[in-house]
C-alpha positions as CSV (number, residue, x, y, z in Angstrom):
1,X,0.0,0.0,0.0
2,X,0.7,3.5,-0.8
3,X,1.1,6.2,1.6
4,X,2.2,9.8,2.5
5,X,4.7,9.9,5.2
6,X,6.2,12.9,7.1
7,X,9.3,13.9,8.9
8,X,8.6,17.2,10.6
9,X,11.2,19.1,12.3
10,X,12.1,22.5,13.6
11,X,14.9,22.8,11.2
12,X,13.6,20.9,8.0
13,X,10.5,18.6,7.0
14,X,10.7,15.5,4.5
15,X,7.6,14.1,3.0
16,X,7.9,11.3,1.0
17,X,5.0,8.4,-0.8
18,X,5.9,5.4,0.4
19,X,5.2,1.7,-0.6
20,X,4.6,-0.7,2.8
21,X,4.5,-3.9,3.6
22,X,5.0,-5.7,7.1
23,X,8.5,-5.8,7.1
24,X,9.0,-3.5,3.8
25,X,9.5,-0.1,3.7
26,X,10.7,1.5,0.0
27,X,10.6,5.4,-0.6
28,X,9.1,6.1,-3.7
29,X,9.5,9.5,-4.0
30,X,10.9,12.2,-1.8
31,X,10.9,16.1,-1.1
32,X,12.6,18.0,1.5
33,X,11.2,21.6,2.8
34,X,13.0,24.0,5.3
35,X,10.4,24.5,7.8
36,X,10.6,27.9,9.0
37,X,10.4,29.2,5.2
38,X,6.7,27.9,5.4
39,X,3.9,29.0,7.4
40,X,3.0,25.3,8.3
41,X,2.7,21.9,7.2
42,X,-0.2,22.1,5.1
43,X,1.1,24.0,2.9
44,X,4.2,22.2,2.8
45,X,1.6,19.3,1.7
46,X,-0.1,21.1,-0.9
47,X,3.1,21.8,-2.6
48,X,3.8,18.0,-2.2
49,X,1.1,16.9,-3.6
50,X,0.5,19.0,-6.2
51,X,2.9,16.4,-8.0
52,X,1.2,13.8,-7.7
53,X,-1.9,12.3,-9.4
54,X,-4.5,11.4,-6.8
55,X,-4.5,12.0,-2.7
56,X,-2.8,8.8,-0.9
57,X,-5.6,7.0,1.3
58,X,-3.7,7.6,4.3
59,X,-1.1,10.1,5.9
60,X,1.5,9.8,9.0
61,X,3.6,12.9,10.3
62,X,5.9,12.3,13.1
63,X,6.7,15.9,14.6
64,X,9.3,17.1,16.7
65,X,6.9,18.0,20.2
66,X,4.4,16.2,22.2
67,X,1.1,14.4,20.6
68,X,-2.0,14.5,22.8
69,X,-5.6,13.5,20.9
70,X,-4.0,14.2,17.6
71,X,-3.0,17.3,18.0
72,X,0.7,19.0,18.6
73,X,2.6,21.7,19.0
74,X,5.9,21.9,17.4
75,X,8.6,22.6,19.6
76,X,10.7,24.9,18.0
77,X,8.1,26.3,15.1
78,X,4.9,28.2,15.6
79,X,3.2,25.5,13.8
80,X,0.2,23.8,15.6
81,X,-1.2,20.6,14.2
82,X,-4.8,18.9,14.2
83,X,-5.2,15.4,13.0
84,X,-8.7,16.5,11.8
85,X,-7.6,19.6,10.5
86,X,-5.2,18.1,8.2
87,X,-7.6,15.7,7.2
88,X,-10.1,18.8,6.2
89,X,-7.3,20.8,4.3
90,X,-5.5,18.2,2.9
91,X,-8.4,15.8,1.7
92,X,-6.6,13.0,2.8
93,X,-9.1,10.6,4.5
94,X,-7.0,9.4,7.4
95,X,-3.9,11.1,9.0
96,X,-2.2,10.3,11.7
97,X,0.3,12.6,14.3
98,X,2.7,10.9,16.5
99,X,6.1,12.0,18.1
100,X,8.8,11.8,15.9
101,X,11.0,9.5,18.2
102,X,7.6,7.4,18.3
103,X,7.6,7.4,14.4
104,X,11.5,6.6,14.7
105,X,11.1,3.6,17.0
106,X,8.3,2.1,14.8
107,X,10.5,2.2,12.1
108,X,12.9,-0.1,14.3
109,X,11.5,-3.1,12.4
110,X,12.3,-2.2,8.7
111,X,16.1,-1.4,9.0
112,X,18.7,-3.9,7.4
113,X,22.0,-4.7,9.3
114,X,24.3,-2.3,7.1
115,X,21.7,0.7,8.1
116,X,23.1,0.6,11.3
117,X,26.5,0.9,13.3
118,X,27.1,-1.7,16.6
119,X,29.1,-0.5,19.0
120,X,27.9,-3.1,21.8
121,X,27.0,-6.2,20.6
122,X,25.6,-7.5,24.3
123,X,23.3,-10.2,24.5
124,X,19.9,-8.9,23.4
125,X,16.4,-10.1,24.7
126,X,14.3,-10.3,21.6
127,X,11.3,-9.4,24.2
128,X,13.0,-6.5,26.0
129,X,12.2,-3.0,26.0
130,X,14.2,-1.0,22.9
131,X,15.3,2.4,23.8
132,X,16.0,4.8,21.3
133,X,17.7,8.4,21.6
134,X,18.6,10.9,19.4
135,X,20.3,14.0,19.1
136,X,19.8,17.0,16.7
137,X,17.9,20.2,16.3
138,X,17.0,18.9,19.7
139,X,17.2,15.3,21.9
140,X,14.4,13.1,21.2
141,X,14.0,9.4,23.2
142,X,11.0,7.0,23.4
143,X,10.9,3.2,24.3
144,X,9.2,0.1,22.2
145,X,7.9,-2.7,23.9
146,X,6.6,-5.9,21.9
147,X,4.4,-8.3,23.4
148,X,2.2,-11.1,21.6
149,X,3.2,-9.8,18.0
150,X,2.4,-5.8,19.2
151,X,4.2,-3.1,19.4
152,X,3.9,-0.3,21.5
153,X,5.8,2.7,21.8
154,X,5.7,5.4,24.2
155,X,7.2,8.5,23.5
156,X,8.4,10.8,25.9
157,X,10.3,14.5,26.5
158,X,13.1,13.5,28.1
159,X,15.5,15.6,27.0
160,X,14.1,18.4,29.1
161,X,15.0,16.6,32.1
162,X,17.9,18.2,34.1
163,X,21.2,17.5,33.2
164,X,22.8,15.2,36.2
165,X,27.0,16.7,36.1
166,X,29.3,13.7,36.9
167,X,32.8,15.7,37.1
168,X,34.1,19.0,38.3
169,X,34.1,20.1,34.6
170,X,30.3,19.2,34.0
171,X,29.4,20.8,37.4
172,X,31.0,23.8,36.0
173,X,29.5,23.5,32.7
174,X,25.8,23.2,34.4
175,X,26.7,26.5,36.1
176,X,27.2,28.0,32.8
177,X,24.4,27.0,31.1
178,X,22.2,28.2,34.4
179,X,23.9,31.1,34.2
180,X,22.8,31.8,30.5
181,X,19.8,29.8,30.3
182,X,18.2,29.5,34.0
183,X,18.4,26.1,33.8
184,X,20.5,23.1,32.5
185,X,19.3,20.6,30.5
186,X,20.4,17.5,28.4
187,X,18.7,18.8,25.5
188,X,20.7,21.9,25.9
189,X,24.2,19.7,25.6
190,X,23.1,17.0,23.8
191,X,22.1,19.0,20.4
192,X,23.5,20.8,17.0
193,X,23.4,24.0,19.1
194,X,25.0,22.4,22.1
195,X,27.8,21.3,20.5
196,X,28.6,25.5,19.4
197,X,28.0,25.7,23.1
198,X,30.3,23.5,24.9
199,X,33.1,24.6,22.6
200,X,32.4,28.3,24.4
201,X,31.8,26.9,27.3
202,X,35.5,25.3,27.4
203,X,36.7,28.8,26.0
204,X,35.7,30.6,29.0
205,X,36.7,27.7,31.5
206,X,40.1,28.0,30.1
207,X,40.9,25.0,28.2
208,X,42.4,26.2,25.4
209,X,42.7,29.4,23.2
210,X,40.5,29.6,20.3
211,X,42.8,29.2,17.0
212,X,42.4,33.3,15.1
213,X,41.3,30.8,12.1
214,X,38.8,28.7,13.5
215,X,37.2,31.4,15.2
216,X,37.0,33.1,11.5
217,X,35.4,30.2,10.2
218,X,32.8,29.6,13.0
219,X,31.4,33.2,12.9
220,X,30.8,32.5,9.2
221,X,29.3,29.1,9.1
222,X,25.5,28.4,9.1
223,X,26.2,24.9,10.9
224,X,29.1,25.9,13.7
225,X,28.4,21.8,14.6
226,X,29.6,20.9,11.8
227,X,32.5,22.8,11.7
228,X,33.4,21.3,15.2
229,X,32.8,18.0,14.8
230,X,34.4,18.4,11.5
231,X,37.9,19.9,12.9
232,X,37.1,17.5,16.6
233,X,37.1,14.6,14.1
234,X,40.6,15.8,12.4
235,X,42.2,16.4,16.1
236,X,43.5,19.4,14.3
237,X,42.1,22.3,16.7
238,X,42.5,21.7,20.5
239,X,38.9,23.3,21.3
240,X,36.7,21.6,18.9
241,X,38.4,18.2,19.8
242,X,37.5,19.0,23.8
243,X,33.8,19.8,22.5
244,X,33.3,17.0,20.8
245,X,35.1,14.6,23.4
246,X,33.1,16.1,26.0
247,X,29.8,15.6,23.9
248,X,30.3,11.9,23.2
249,X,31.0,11.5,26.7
250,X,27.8,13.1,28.1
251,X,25.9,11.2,25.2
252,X,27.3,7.9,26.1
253,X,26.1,8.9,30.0
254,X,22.5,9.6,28.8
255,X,22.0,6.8,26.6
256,X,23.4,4.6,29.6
257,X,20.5,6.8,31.6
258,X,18.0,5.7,29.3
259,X,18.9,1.6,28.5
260,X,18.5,2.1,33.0
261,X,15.2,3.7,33.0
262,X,13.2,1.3,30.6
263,X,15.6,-1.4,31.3
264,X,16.4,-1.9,27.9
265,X,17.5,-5.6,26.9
266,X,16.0,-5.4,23.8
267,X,18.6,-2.9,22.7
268,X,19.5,0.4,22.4
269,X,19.4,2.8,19.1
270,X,20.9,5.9,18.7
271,X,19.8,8.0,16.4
272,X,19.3,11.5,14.9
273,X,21.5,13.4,12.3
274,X,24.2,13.8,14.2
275,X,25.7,10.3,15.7
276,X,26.3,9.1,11.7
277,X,28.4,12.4,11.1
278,X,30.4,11.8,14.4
279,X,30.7,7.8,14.1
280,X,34.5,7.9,14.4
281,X,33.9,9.2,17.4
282,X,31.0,7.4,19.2
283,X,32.9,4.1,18.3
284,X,36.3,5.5,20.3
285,X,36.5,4.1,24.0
286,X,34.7,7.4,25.5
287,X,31.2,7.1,24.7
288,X,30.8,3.0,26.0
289,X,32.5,3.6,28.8
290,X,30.7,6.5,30.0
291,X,27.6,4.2,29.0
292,X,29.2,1.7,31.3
293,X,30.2,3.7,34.2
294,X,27.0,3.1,36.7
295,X,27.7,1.0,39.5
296,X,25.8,-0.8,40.1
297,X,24.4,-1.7,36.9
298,X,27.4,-2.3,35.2
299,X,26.8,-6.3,34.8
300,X,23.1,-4.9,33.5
301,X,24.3,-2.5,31.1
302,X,27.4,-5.1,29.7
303,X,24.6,-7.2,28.3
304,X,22.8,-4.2,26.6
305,X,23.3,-3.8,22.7
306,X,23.9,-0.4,21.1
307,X,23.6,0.7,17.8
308,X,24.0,3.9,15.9
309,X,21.1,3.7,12.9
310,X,22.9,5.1,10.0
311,X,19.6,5.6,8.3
312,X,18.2,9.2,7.7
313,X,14.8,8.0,6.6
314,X,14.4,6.3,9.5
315,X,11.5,8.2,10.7
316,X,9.8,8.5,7.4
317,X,9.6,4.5,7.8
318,X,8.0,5.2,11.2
319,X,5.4,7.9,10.3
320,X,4.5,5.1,7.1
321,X,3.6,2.6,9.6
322,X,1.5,4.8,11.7
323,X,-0.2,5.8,8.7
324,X,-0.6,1.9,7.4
325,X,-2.0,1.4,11.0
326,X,-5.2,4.0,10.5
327,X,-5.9,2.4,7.2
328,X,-8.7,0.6,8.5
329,X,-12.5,-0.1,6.9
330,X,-14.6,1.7,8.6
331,X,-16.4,-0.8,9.9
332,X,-13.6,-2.8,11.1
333,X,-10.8,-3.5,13.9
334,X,-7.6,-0.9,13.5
335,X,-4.2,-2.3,13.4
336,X,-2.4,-3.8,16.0
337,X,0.6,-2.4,15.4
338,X,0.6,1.3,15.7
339,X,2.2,4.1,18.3
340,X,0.5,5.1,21.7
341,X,0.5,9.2,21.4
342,X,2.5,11.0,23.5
C-alpha cells in the first residue's frame, strides 16, 4: 500500500509516498522543505502533492513536540497541528500525528544490518524493551515494547529533564548554562546548538585558546556543529576536539541513563543526524565507557546492545507505519501495530 509519510522538524521537514508492507519499507519519491520558510505543514503538503496524481488513502507525520488526541505543538516552530484539521485541508481521509522519536522507534523493524553501526554487541532479549535516543535540532527518546506480535511505543520529553553533572568540569559546565539559560538541560548539551555551546563553554573555563582561524570560520558558518565536529574529528584544533570529546561523553552517559530507566534488553538505538556524522567518534572508548560507568548496573548494562542507525529515513519508515496502521475499513478493527501518542 501507498502512503504519505512525514518527517517534521524544527529545522527541516521531508515528505515522502511510500510503498509498505510488514517488514517492507521502500521510498518512492521524496521532497525536502525547510520548515521555517513555510507557514506550516499544510502548505508544505499542498506543494507536495500537487505532483502527484490522486490523494494517498492515508497520511503519518511524526513531529518534533508532544502528541496528545492528535494534536501537537511543534517545539521549535509556531506550527500547531490537528489530526482533523489536516484531514479537512488536505483531503486526505486518514492522518495520523505521533512524536517523531515514536515514528523513529516504529521504524525499528524495517532497517537492514548495514543501516546501522554496533558499537555493543551485548546479548539482546528479543522481548525486552528497545530504547531509542537521538540528538539534533534537539534530543528526542521514546521506548518500544513488543508483546504477543504488538508493538507499542511510548514516547516521551526527556530531553528536558535536568542535566545530572558527573565531574568538576560538568558541574562547571551546568553552572554556565544556568547562568545563561536559567536552567541546565540534556537537551541543551546534547544537540546541534550544544555542541557550538560546549566549545564556548571550554573557551571561557580556560581549556584552550580559540585558534584566530577557526574562530573566523565559526562566525561564518550556518552549521558551527559541523564545523566542530568536523575539525574534533581531524584532532587538528584543541577546542573543537575537547567539545566533541566532551559531547560523546555526556551522550554515552544519557544513553546509559535511558537503557537504566526502561531497562532496555531489547537494545538500544541511537539515532538522529548527528551520531552518523560523528561515528569515528562514538565508536572511540569514551562514549561506552561513560555508558558503562553506573555502578551498580554495570553487569546490566554489559549485556545491553547499542547501535547507531545510519539511516536518515528512518522516521519517514516510522510515520508510514503509523499511517498503514489508521488504514482501517470503517467498519472494522484498526491495526495492532501502531504508536501510543504521547
Amino acid at each position: 500500500m501507498r502512503v504519505l509519510a512525514g518527517d517534521v522538524g524544527g529545522t527541516k521537514t521531508a515528505l515522502a509516498i511510500v510503498e509498505i508492507g510488514s517488514r517492507r519499507c521502500r521510498v518512492l519519491r521524496l521532497e525536502r522543505y525547510h520548515s521555517a520558510d513555510h507557514a506550516g505543514l499544510e502548505e508544505i503538503v499542498a506543494d507536495f502533492l500537487s505532483a502527484e496524481h490522486g490523494l494517498p488513502p492515508s497520511a503519518g507525520f511524526g513531529v518534533a513536540g508532544p502528541v496528545r488526541d492528535g494534536k501537537s505543538k511543534i517545539t521549535n516552530l509556531p506550527w500547531r497541528l490537528d489530526e482533523r484539521v489536516l484531514e479537512r485541508r488536505t483531503g486526505i481521509r486518514r492522518v495520523t500525528i505521533v512524536n517523531d522519536f515514536g515514528a523513529n522507534a516504529l521504524g525499528l523493524r524495517f532497517l537492514a544490518p548495514r543501516q546501522v553501526a554496533t558499537l555493543a554487541h551485548g546479548r539482546p532479549d528479543p522481548r525486552g524493551p528497545v530504547a531509542l535516543l537521538g540528538a539534533g535540532t534537539g534530543l528526542g527518546q521514546a521506548v518500544l515494547t513488543r508483546a504477543g506480535g504488538e508493538e507499542s511505543v511510548v514516547s516521551s520529553e526527556g530531553g528536558h529533564v535536568d542535566f545530572g553533572p558527573r565531574s568538576p568540569l560538568e558541574d562547571r559546565l551546568a553552572a554556565f548554562l544556568r547562568a545563561r539559560f536559567g536552567r541546565a538541560t540534556r537537551e541543551r548539551i546534547l544537540s546541534g546548538s550544544g555542541l557550538a555551546l560546549l566549545y564556548e563553554f571550554l573557551e571561557a573555563d580556560g581549556f584552550a585558546r580559540p585558534r584566530r582561524a577557526v574562530a573566523a570560520e565559526l562566525r561564518g558558518a550556518p552549521d558551527p556543529a559541523a564545523v566542530i565536529s568536523r575539525l574534533g574529528l581531524a584532532r587538528k584544533d584543541r577546542l573543537c576536539r575537547g567539545a566533541l570529546d566532551l559531547f560523546v561523553a555526556i551522550y554515552g552517559s544519557e544513553t546509559g541513563n535511558l537503557a537504566l530507566q526502561y531497562r532496555a534488553t531489547g537494545g538500544v538505538y541511537v539515532a538522529g543526524g548527528i551520531a552518523p556524522r560523528i561515528l569515528p567518534a562514538l565508536k572511540a572508548p569514551a562514549f561506552l565507557r561513560a555508558f558503562h560507568d553506573k555502578p551498580p548496573m554495570k553487569p546490566l548494562l554489559a549485556g545491553i546492545p547499542v547501535r547507531v542507525v545510519l539511516d536518515p529515513l528512518l522516521g519517514l519508515y516510522g510515520a508510514a507505519a503509523a499511517a498503514a496502521a489508521r488504514r482501517a475499513p470503517a467498519t472494522g478493527s484498526r491495526s495492532r501495530r501502531g504508536a501510543r501518542r504521547g
